[in-house]
Each structure stands twice: as C-alpha cells, then as structure tokens.
PyMOL commands that place a pseudoatom at each C-alpha (Angstrom):
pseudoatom trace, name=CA, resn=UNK, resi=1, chain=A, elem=C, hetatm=0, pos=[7.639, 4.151, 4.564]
pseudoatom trace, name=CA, resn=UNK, resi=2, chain=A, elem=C, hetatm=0, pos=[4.623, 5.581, 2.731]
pseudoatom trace, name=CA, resn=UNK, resi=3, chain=A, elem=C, hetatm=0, pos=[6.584, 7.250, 0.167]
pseudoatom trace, name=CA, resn=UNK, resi=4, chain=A, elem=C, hetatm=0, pos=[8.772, 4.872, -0.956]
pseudoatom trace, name=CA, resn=UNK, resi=5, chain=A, elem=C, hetatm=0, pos=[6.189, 1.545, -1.076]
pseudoatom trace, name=CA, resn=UNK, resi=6, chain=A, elem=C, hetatm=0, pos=[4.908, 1.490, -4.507]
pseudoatom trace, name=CA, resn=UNK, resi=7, chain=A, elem=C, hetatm=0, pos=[2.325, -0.524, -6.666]
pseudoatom trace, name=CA, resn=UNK, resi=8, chain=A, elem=C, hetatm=0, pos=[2.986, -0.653, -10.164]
pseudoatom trace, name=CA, resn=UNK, resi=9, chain=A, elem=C, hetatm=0, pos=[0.000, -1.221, -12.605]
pseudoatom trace, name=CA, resn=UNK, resi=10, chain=A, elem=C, hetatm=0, pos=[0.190, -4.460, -14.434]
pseudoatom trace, name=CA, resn=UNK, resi=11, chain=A, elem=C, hetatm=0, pos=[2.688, -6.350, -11.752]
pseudoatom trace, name=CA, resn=UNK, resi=12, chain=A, elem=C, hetatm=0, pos=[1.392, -8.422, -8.707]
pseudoatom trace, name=CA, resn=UNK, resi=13, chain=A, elem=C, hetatm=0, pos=[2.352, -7.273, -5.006]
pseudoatom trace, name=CA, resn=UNK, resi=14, chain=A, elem=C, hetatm=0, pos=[4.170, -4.178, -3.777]
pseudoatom trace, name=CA, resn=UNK, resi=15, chain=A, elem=C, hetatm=0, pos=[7.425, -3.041, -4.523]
pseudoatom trace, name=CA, resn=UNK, resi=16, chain=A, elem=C, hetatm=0, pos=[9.835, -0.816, -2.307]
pseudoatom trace, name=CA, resn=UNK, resi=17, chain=A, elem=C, hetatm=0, pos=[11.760, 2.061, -4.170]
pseudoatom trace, name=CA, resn=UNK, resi=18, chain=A, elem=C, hetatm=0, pos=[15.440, 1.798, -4.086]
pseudoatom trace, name=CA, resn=UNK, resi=19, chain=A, elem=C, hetatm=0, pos=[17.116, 4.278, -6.388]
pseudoatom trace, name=CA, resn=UNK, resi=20, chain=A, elem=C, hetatm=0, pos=[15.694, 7.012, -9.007]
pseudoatom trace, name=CA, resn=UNK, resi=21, chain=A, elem=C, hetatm=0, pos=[16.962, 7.156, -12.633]
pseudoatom trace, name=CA, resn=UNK, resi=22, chain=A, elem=C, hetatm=0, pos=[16.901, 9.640, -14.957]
pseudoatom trace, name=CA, resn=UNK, resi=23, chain=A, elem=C, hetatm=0, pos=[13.641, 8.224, -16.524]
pseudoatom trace, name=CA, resn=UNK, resi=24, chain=A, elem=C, hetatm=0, pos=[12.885, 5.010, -14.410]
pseudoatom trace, name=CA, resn=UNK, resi=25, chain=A, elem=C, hetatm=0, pos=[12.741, 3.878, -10.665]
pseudoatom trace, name=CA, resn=UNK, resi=26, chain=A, elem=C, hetatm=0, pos=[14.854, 1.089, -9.544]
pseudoatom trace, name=CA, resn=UNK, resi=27, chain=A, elem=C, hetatm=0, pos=[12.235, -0.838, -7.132]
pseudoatom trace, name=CA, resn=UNK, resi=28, chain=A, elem=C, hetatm=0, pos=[12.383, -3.788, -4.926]
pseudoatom trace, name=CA, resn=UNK, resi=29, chain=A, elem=C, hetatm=0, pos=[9.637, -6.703, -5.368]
pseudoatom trace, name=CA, resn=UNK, resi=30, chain=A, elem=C, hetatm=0, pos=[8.377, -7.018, -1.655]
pseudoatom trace, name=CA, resn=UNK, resi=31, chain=A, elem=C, hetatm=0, pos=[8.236, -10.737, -1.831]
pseudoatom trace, name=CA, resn=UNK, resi=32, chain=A, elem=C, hetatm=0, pos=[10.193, -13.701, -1.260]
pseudoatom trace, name=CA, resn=UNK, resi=33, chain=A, elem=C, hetatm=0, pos=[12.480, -12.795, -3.973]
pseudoatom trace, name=CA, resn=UNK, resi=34, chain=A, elem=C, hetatm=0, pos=[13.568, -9.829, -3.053]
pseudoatom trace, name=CA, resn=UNK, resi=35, chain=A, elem=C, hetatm=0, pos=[14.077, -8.762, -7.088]
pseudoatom trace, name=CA, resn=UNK, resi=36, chain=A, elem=C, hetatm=0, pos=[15.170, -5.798, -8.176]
pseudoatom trace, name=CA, resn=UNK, resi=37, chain=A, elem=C, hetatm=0, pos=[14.061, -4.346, -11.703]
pseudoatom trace, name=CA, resn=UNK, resi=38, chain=A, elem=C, hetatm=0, pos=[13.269, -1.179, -13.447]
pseudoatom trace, name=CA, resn=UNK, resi=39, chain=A, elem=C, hetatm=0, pos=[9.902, 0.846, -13.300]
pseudoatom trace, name=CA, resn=UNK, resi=40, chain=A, elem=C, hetatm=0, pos=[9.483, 3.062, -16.347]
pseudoatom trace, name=CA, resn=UNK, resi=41, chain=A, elem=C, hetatm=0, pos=[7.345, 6.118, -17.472]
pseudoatom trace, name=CA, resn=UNK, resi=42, chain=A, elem=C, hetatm=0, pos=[5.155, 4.233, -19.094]
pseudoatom trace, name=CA, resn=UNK, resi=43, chain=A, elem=C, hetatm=0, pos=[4.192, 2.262, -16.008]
pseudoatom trace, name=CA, resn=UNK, resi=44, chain=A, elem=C, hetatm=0, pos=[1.158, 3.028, -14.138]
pseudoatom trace, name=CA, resn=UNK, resi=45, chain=A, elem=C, hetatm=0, pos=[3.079, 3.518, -10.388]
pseudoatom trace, name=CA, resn=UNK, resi=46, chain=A, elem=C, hetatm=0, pos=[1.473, 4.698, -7.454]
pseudoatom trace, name=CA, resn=UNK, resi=47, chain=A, elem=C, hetatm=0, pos=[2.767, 5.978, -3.794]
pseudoatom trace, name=CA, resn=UNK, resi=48, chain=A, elem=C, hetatm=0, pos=[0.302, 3.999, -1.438]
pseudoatom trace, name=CA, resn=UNK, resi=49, chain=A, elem=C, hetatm=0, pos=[0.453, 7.355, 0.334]
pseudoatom trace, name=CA, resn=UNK, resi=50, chain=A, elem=C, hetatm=0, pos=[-1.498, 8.590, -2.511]
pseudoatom trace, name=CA, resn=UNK, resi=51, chain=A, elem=C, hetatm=0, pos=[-4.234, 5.794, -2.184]
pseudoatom trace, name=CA, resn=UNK, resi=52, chain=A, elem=C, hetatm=0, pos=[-7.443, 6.008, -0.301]
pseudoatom trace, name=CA, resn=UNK, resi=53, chain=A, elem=C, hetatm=0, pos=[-10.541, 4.775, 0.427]
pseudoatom trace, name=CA, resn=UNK, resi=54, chain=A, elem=C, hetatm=0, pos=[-14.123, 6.087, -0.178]
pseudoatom trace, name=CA, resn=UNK, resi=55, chain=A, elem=C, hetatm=0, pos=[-16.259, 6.484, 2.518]
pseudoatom trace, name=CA, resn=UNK, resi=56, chain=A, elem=C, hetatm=0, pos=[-19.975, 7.802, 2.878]
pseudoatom trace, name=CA, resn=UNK, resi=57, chain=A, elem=C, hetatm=0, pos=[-18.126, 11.542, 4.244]
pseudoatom trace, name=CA, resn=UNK, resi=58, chain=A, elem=C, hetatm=0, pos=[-14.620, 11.904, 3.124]
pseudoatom trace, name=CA, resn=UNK, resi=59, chain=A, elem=C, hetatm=0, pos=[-11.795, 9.408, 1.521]
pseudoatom trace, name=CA, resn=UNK, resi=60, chain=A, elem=C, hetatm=0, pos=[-9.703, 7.976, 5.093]
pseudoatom trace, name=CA, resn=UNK, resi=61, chain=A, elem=C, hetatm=0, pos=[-6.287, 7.515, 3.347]
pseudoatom trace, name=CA, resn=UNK, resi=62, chain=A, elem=C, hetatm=0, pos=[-4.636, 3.569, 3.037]
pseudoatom trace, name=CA, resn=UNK, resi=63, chain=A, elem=C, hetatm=0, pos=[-2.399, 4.134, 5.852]
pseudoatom trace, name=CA, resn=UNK, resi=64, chain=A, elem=C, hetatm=0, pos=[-4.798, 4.664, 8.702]
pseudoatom trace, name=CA, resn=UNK, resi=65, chain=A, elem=C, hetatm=0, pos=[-7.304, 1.693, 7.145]
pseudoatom trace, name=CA, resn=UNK, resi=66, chain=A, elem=C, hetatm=0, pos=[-3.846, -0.050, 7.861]
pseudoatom trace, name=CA, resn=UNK, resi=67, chain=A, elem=C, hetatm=0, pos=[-3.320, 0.688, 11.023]
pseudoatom trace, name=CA, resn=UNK, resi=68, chain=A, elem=C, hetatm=0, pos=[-6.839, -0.356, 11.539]
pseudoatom trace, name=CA, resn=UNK, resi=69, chain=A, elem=C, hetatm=0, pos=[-6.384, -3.789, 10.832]
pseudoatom trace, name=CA, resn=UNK, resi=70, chain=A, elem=C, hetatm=0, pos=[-3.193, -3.786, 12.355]
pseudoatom trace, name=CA, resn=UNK, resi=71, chain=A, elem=C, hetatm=0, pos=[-4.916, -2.658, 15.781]
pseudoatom trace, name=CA, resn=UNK, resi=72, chain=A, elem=C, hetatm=0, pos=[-7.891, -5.209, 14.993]
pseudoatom trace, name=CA, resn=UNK, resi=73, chain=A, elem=C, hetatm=0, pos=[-5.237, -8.485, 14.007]
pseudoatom trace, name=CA, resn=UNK, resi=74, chain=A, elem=C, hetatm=0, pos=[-2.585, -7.026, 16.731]
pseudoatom trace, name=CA, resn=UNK, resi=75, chain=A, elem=C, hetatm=0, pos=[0.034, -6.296, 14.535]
pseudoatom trace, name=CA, resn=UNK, resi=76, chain=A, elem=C, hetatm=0, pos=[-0.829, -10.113, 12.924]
pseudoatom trace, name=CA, resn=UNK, resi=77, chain=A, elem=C, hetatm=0, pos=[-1.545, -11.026, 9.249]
pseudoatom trace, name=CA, resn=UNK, resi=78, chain=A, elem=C, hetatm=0, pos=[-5.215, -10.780, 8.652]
pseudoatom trace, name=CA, resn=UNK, resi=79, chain=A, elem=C, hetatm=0, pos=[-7.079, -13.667, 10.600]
pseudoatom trace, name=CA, resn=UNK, resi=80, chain=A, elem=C, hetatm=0, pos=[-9.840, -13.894, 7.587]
pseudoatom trace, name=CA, resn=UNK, resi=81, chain=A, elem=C, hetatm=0, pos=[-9.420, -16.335, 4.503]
pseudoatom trace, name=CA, resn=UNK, resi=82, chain=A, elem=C, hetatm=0, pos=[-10.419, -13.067, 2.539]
pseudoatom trace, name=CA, resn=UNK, resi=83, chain=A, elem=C, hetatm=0, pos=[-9.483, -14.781, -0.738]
pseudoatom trace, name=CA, resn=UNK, resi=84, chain=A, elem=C, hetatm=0, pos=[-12.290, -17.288, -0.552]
pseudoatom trace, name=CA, resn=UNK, resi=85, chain=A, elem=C, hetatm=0, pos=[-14.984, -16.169, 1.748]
pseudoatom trace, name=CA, resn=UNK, resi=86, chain=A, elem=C, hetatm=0, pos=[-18.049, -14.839, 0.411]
pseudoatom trace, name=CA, resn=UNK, resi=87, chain=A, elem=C, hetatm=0, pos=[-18.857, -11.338, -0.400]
pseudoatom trace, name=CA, resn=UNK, resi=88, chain=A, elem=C, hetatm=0, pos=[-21.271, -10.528, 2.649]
pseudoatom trace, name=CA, resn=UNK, resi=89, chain=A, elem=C, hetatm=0, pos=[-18.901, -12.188, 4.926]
pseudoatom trace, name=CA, resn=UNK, resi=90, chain=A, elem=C, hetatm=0, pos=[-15.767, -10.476, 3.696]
pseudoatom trace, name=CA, resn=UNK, resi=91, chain=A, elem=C, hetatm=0, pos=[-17.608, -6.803, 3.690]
pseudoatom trace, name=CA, resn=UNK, resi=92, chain=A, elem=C, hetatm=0, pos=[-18.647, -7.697, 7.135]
pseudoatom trace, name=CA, resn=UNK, resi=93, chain=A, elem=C, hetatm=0, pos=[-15.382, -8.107, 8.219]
pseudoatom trace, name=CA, resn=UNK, resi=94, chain=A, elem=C, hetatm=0, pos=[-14.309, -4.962, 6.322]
pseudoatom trace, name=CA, resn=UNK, resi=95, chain=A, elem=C, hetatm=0, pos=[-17.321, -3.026, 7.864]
pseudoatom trace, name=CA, resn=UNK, resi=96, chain=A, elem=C, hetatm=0, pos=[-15.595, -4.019, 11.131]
pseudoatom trace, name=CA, resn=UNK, resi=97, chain=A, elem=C, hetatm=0, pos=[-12.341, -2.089, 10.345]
pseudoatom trace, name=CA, resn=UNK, resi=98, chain=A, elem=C, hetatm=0, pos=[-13.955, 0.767, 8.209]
pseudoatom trace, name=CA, resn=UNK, resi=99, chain=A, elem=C, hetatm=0, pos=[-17.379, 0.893, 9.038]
pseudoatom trace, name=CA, resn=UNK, resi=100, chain=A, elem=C, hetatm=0, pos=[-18.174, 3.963, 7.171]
pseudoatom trace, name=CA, resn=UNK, resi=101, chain=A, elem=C, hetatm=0, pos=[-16.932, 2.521, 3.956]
pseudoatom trace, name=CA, resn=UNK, resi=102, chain=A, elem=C, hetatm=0, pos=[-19.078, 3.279, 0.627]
pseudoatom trace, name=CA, resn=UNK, resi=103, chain=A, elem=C, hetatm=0, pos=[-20.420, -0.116, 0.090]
pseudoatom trace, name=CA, resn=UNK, resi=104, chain=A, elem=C, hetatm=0, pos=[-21.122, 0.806, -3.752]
pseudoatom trace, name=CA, resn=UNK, resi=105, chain=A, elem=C, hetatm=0, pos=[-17.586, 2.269, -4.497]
pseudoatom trace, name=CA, resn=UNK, resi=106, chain=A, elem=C, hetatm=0, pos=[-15.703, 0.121, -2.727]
pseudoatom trace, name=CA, resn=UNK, resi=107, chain=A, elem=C, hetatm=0, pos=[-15.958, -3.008, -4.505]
pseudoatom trace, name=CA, resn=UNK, resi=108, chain=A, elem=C, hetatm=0, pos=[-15.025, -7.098, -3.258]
pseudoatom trace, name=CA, resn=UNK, resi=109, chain=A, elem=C, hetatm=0, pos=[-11.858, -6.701, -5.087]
pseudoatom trace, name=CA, resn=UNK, resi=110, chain=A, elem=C, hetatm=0, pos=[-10.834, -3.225, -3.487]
pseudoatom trace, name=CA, resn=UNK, resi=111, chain=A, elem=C, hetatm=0, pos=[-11.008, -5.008, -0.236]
pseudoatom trace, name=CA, resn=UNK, resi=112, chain=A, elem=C, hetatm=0, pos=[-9.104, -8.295, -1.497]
pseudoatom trace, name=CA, resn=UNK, resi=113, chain=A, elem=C, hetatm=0, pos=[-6.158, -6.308, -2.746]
pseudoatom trace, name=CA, resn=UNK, resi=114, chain=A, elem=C, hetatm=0, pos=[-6.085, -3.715, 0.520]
pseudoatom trace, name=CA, resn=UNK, resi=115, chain=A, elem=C, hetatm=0, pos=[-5.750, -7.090, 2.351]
pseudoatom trace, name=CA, resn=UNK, resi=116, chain=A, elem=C, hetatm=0, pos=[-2.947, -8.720, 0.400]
pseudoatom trace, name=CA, resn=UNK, resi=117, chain=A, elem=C, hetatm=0, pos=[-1.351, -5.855, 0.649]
pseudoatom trace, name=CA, resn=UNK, resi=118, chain=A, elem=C, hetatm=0, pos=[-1.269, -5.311, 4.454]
pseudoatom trace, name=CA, resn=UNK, resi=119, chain=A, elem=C, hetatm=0, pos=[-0.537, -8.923, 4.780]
pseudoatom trace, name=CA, resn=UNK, resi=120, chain=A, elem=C, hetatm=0, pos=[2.899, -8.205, 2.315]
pseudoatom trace, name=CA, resn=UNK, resi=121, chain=A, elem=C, hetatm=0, pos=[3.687, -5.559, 4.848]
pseudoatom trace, name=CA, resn=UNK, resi=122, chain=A, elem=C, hetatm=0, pos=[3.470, -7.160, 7.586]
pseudoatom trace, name=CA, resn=UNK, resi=123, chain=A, elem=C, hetatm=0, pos=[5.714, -10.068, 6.300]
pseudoatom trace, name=CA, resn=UNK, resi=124, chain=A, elem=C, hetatm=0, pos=[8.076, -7.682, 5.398]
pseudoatom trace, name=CA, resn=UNK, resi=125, chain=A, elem=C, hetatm=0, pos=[7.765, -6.498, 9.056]
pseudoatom trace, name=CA, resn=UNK, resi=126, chain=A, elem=C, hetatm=0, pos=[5.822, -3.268, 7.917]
pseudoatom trace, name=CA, resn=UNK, resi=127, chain=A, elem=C, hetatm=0, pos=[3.603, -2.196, 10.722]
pseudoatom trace, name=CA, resn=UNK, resi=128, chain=A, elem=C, hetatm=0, pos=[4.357, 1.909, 11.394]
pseudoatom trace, name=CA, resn=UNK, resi=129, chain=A, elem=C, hetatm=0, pos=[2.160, 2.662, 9.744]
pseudoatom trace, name=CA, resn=UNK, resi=130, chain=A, elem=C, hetatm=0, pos=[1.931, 6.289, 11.009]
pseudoatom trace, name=CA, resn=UNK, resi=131, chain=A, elem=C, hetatm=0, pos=[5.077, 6.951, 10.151]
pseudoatom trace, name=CA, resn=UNK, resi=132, chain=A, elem=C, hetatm=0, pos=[5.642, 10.376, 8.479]
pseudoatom trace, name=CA, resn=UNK, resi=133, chain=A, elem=C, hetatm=0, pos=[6.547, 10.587, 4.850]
pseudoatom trace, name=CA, resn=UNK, resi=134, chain=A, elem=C, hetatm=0, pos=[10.522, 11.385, 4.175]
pseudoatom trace, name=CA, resn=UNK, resi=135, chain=A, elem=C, hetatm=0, pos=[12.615, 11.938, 1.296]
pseudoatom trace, name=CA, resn=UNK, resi=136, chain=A, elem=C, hetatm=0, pos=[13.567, 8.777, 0.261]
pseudoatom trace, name=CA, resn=UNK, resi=137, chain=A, elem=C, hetatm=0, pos=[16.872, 7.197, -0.449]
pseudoatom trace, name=CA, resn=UNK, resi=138, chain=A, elem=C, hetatm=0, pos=[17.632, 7.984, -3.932]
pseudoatom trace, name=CA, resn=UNK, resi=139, chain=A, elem=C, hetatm=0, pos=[15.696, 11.186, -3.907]
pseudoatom trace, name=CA, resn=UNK, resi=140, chain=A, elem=C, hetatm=0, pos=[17.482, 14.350, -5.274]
pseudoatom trace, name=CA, resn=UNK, resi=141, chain=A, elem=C, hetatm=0, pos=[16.413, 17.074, -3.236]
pseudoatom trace, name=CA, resn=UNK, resi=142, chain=A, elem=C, hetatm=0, pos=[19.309, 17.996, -1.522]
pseudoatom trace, name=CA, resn=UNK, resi=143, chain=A, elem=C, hetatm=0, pos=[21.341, 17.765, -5.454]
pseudoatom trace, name=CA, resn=UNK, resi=144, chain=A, elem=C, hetatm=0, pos=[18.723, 20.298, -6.026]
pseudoatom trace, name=CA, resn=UNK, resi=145, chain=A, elem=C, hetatm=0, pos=[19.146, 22.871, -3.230]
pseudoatom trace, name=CA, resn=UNK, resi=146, chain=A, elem=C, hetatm=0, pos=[23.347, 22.588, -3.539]
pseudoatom trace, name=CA, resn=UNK, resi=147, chain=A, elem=C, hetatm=0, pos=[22.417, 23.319, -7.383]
pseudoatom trace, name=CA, resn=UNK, resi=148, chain=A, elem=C, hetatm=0, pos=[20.405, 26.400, -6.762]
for i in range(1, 148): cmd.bond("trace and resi %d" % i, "trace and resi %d" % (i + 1))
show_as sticks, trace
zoom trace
C-alpha cells in the first residue's frame, strides 16, 4: 500500500498507482470519482512512503503517524473538525498522536493535510498501515530480470 499511494504536486487528494508508462504513471484519484488520468515527468509525485515527519530526535515516517491516529480514532475517521479549529487546539490534538513533533517545522497546514489524508484512506478502507512495501502492479521488475 505505501508504494503505490501517491500525492501529486498541484492536484487535491491522493491518488493510487495503476499502471507505469514509458514516461507517465497511470493513477487512480482516491475519491468519489474513482478517475483515472495520467501523471507526467513534469509532475511533482511523491510515494507517501517517502514522506515523514520532523520531530525534536529523528523524522517518524507518515505511515506509523498513521497508524497512530488509527489506534487513537479506532480505525475511525479523525473525531476532530481539524479544518476549522484553532491552531492551539488542533496542535494539541496532534501533540496527542505525535507528541515529540517539532512544533516550529511542522506547521498548521502540515497537520491539516496529514489529516485529510488519513481520513481519504480510511474511506477508501485503508487502515494497514504497516503493511510492507511490494512491487506494485504495473511495475517492471520481473521484465527486467527475464531481460538480463
């Protein structure tokens, strides 16, 4: 799962990723929709395996902040408003999953997004969060080794 969910600069949400092309992705908008599109070079896309936070020691990757609030909300979308509480109240309630967190390079809108995010899993029933990373449908490697 960590592999193949994707956020692409520029676009809103999470995407899943469905096929490789020769010089784009073919992803999967993690939303009602369900739309399928094209991710090129050019866009800014990023493994949420590759994403972590900053703490005051070292950076705890996205996955096990996830499964943080998943323990906390019991496997529930997050129980805060966190897109109209205030700042304090929303760090508060971040300081609660992360308590280490760097409070100066983690900023309000960090902890907005990480939200959304979890909450867009968890809709799309997204919750193992553990999981190990695979190769991913689409992925080439064993076209590679028969090639070699």
């Amino acid at each position: 799962m960590q592999q193949t969910i994707l956020s692409i600069s520029g676009r809103p949400g999470l995407f899943k990723l469905v096929s490789r092309g020769n010089k784009n992705l073919i992803v999967e908008a993690l939303d009602e929709t369900h739309k399928r599109m094209p991710a090129f070079a050019t866009d800014r896309v990023t493994s949420l395996a590759d994403i972590a936070i900053y703490t005051e020691s070292e950076d705890v990757p996205l996955m096990n902040v996830f499964a943080a609030i998943r323990d906390k909300e019991g496997g529930k979308e997050c129980s805060i408003k966190f897109k109209k509480v205030k700042s304090e109240e929303l760090r508060q309630y971040f300081a609660t999953i992360l308590p280490e967190f760097d409070d100066e390079r983690v900023h309000d809108s960090d902890i907005k997004k990480l939200l959304s995010w979890y909450n867009i899993l968890v809709k799309n029933g997204i919750t193992d969060f553990e999981e190990e990373m695979k190769p991913t449908e689409g992925d080439n490697i064993d076209d590679r080794k028969e090639q070699e």
